[in-house]
C-alpha positions in Angstrom: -201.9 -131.6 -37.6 -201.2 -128.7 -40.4 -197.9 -130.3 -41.0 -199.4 -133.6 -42.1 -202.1 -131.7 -44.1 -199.7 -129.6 -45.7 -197.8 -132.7 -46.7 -200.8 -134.3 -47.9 -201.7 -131.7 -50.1 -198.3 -131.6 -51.2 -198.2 -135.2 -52.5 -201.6 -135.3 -53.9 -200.8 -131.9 -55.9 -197.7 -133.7 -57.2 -199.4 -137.3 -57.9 -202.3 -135.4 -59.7 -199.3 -133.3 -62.0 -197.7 -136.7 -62.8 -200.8 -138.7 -63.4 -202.3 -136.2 -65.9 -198.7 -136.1 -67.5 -199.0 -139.7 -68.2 -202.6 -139.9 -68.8 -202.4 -137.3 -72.4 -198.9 -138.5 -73.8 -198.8 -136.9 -77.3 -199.5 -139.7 -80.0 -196.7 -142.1 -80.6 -194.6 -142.0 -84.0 -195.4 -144.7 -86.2 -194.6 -148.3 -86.5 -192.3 -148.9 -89.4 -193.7 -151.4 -91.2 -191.5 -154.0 -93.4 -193.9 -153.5 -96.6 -194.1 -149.4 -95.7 -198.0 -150.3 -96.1 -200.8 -149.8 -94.0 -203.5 -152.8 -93.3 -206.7 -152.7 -95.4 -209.0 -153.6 -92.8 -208.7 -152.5 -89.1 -211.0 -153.2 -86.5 -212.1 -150.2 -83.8 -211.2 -153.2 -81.0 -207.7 -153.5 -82.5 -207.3 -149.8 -82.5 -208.5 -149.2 -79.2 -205.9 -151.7 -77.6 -203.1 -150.6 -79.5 -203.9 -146.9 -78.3 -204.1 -148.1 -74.6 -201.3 -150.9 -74.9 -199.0 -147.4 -75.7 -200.4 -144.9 -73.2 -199.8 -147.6 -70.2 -197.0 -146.2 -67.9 -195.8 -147.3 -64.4 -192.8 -147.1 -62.6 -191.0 -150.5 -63.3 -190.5 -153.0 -60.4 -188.0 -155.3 -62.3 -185.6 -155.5 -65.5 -188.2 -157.2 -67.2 -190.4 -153.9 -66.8 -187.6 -151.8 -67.2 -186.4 -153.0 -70.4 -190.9 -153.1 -71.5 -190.6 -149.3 -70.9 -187.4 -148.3 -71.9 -188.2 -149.7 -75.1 -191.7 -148.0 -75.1 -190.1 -144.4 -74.9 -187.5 -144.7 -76.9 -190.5 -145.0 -79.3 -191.9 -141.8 -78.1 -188.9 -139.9 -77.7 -188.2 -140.1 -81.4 -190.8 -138.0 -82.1 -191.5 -136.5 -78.3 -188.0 -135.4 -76.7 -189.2 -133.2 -75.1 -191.8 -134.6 -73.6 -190.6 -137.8 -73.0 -187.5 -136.2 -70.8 -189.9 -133.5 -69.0 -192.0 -137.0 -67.7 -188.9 -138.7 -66.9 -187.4 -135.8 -64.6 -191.1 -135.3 -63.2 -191.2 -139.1 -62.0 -187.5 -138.9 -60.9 -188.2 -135.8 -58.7 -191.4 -137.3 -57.7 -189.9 -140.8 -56.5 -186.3 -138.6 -54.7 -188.5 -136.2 -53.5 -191.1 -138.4 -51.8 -188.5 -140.8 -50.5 -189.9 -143.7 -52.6 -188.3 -146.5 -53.3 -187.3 -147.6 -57.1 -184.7 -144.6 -58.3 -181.9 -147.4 -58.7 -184.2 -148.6 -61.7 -184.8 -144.9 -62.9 -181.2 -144.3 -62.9 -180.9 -147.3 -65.4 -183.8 -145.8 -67.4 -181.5 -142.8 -67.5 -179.0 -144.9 -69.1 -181.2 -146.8 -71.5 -183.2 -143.9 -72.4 -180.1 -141.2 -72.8 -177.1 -142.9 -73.1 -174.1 -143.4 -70.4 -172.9 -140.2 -69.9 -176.0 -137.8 -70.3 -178.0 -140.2 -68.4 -175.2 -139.7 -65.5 -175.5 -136.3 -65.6 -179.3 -136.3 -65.9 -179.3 -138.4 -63.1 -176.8 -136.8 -60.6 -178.8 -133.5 -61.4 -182.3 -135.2 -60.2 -181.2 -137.0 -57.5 -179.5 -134.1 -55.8 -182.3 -131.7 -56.6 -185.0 -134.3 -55.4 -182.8 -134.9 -52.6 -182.9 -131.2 -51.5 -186.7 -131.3 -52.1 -186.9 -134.1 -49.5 -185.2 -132.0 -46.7 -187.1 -128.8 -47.5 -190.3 -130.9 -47.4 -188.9 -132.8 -44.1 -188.0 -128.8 -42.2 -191.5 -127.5 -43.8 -193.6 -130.5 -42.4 -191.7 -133.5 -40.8 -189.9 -132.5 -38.2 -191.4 -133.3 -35.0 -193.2 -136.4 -36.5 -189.2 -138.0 -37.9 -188.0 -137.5 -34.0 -191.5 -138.9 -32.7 -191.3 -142.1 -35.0 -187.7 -142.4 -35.0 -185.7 -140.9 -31.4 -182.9 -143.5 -31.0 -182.0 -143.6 -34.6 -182.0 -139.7 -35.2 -180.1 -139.2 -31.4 -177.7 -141.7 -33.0 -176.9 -139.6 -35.7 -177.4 -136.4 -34.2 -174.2 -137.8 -31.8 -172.0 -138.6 -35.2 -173.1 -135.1 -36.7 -171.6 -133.4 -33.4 -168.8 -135.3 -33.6 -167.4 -134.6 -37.1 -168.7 -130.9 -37.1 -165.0 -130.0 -38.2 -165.5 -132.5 -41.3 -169.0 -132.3 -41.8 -168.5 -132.6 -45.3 -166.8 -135.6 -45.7 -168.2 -137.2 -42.8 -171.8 -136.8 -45.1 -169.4 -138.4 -48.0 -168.8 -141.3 -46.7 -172.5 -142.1 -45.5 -172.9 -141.5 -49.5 -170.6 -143.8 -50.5 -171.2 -146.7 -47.2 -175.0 -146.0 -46.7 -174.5 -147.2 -42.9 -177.8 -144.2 -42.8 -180.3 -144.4 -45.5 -179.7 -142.1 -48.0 -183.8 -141.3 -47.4 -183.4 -141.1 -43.6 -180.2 -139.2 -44.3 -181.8 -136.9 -46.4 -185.2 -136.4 -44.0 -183.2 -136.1 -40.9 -180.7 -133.4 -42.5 -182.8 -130.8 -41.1 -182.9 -132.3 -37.9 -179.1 -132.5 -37.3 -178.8 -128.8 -38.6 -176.9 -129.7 -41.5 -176.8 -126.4 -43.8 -177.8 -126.5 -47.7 -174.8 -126.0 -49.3 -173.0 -128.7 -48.0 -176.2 -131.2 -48.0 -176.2 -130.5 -51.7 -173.0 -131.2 -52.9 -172.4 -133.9 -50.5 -175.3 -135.6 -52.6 -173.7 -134.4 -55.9 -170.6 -135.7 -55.3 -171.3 -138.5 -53.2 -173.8 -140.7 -55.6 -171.7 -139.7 -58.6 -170.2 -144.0 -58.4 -173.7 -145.2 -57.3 -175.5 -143.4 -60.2 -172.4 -144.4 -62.6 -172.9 -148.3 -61.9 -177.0 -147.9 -62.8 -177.0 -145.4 -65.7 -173.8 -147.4 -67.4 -175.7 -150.5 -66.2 -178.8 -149.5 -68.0 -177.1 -148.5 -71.1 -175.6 -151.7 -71.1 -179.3 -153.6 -70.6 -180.4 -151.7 -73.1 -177.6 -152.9 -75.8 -178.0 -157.1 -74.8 -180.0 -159.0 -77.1 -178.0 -162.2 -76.7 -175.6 -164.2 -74.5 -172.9 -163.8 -77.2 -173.5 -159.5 -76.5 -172.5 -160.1 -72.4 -169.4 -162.0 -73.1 -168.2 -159.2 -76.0 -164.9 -157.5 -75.2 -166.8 -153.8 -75.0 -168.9 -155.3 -72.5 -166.7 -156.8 -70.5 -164.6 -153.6 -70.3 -168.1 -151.3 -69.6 -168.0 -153.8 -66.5 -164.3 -153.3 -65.5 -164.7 -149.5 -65.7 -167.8 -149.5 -63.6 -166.0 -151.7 -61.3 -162.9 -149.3 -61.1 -165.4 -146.5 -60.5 -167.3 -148.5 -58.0 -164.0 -149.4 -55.3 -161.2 -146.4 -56.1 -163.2 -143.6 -54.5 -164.8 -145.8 -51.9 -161.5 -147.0 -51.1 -160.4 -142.9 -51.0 -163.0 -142.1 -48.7 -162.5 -145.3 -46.2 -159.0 -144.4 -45.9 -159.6 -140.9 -45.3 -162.5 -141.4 -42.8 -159.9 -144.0 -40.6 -157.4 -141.4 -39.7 -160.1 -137.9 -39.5 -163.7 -139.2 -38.9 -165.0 -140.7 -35.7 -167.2 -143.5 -36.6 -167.2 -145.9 -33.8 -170.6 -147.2 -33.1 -172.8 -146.3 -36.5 -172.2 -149.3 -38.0 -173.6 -151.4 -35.3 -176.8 -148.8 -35.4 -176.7 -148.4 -39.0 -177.0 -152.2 -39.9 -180.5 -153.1 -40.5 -181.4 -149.5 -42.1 -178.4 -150.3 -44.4 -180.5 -153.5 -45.3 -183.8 -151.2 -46.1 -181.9 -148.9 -48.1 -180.4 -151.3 -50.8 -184.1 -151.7 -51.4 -184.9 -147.8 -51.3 -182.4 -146.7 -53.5 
């Protein structure tokens, strides 16, 4: 019962942090306007929903929302930097850290927001920090409750763990790159299967480096379309090729690898549906 408090307090401490982050952005920079005037007459009404139609921030559920608020801070980061990339990190953590579903779209945020290559490094530093949050949150307060909800699943891949001790590292590589386990399960049973710190972290740091690759460089590339004519470009076409490339040469490194040194017979099978729930919790 004091675990699930503890958690609880935890969470709402966190959601209160972010909420009040949202709720007093600093004011935006201004509009500019074609004649560089300002309008004569201005109701209080029109003022009032301008005010609110900037301050309104949620997580995005879709492209369509994604490319709403990408385009919304890129307003207030010209002004707010700071700001603007202390909320984005906060909401990253927040969602990684929580095991909530949506970072595939923050990770093209990171893209639109900070361009291709510091959006990958912004985002490979959040996910494996919120990662590591995730199992010091599951060892403080989850434990008993992850093995009471979920005892095949976690014997499962408590059996693998034991089994690729010697090559613990890149046995937890290629469940990065091949989620057969959730990346959230993975990370909330970590603690569980006795899997030290060290090598939970850089497993995450190096393992999502493709996966984070294809959404930052994807974002970045969202963010640069304004036409049909923009997709078919040559630069585009070669931004997809590269993230292509990036995608299949170190999976393909890791499958070979994990044929001849890892023992893997059976978590597939297992792993199937939770593989399906994860391409939507990433």
């Amino acid at each position: 019962m004091r675990s699930i408090l503890g958690l609880i307090a935890v969470v709402a401490a966190a959601t209160l942090y972010l909420y009040l982050l949202t709720a007093f952005l600093p004011p935006g920079p201004r509009a500019v306007r074609s004649d560089d005037t300002e309008p004569e007459h201005t109701s209080e009404d029109t003022v009032d929903e301008q005010k609110e139609e900037e301050h309104r921030l949620k997580f995005p559920s879709d492209l369509d929302e994604l490319r709403e608020l990408a385009d919304l801070l890129k307003f207030y980061k010209t002004e707010h930097t700071g700001y603007i990339f202390i909320l984005y990190c906060s909401a990253y953590l927040y969602k990684q850290s929580f095991a909530i579903p949506g970072s595939s779209f923050l990770n093209m945020l990171a893209g639109a927001l900070f361009g291709p290559w510091h959006g990958l490094l912004i985002a490979c530093t959040l996910t494996t920090v919120g990662s590591t949050n995730c199992y010091l949150l599951s060892r403080t307060f989850g434990k008993r409750h992850i093995i009471r909800l979920f005892p095949e699943k976690v014997a499962m891949l408590q059996r693998k763990v034991e089994q690729n001790r010697r090559t613990l590292f890149f046995f937890l590589l290629f469940l990065r790159f091949f989620p057969m386990t959730p990346n959230w399960f993975l990370n909330v049973t970590s603690p569980i299967l006795n899997i030290p710190i060290p090598i939970f972290f850089f497993s995450i740091l190096i393992g999502l480096i493709p996966y984070n690759f294809i959404c930052v460089r994807t974002g970045a590339i969202l963010s640069e379309i304004r036409s049909l004519d923009d997709i078919f470009s040559w630069g585009t076409l070669l931004q997809l090729l590269l993230i292509a490339c990036v995608a299949l040469i170190p999976g393909a490194l890791i499958r070979r690898y994990s044929q001849s040194h890892l023992k893997l017979d059976g978590l597939e099978s297992n792993g199937h549906q939770m593989v399906l729930n994860d391409r939507k919790t990433r």
